[in-house]
N, C-alpha and C positions, 0 to 999 in steps of 0.2 A: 504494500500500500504506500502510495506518493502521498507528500504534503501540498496541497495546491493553494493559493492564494485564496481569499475572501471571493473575489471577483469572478471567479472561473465560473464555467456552466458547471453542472452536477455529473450530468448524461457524459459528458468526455472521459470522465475518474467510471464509468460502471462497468466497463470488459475489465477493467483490472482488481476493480473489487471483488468479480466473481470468480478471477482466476486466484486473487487472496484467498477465498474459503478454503481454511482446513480440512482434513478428511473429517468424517464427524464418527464417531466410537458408537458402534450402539449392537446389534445384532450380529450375531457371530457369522465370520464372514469378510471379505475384502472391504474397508472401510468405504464408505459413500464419501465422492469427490465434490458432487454437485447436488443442491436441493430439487424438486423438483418443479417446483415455479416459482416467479419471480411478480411479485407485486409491486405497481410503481405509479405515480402520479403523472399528472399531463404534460409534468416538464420531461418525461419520458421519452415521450409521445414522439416517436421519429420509425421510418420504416427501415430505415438499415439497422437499427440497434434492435426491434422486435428480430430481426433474419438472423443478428450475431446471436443473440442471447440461443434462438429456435436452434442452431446448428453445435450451440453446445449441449443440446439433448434437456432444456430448460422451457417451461412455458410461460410462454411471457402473459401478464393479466396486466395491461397497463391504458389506463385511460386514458380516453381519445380527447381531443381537443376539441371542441366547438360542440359538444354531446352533454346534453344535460346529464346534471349530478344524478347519482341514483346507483354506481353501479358498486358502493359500497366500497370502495377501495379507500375513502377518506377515513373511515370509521374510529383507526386505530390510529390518528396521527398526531395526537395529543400526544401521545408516547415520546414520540421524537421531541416537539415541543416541549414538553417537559424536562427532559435532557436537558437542553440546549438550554433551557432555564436555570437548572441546579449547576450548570458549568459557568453560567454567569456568574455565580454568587462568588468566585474568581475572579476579582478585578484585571489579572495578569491576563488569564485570557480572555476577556472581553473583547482587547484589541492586543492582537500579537504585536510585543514589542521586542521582543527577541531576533534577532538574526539570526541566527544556527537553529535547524532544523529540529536536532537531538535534545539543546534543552528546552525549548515548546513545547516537543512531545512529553518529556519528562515531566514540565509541569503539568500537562494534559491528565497523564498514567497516576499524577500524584493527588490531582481534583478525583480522578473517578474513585481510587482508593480509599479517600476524606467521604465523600458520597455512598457508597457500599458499606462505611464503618460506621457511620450516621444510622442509615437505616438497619444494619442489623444492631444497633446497641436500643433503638425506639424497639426494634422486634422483641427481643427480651425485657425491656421493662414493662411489657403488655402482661 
């Protein structure tokens, strides 16, 4: 996985995300390389990227553009907003002022850590 600027499109970074995926552990048996579809929003929306994603044996669910809401793909996307909210609470990343790639990430790797230790320390005081 590359670091891209604020500015970039989304859709340029997704063949390499997908080739990121790890194998995933689960059923005995040659690990699984790829999921098997790929859910995405209308910034998506392009017909060479549906043909890549289709030829790496993935099926694409990505909403079309100009197509009224409805096909439930938004449902879950508070998730991600969410995120991107709790990783605010990080003045450092709000706006990358870092030059070097390594410690961005770093402070990246060290917000989600702060984040995951938050929520499991509220799990146990329930």
């Amino acid at each position: 996985m590359s670091l891209t600027g604020g500015n970039r499109n989304d859709v340029t970074q997704l063949m390499l995300l997908i080739e990121a995926i790890p194998p995933v552990r689960g059923r005995r048996g040659r690990p699984r390389r790829r999921p098997d579809a790929l859910y995405a929003d209308r910034g998506y929306d392009h017909d060479k990227y549906r043909k890549l994603v289709r030829d790496k044996g993935i099926t694409p669910f990505i909403a079309r553009r100009g197509v009224e809401h409805g096909s439930g793909l938004g449902v879950h996307r508070w998730v991600v907003e969410q995120s991107f909210a709790l990783l605010h609470w990080f003045r450092r990343l709000r706006i990358r002022w870092e030059i070097r790639d390594d410690i961005h990430e770093a402070f990246l790797s060290l917000a989600c850590s702060i984040i995951c230790w938050r929520r499991l320390t509220n799990l146990t005081l329930c």
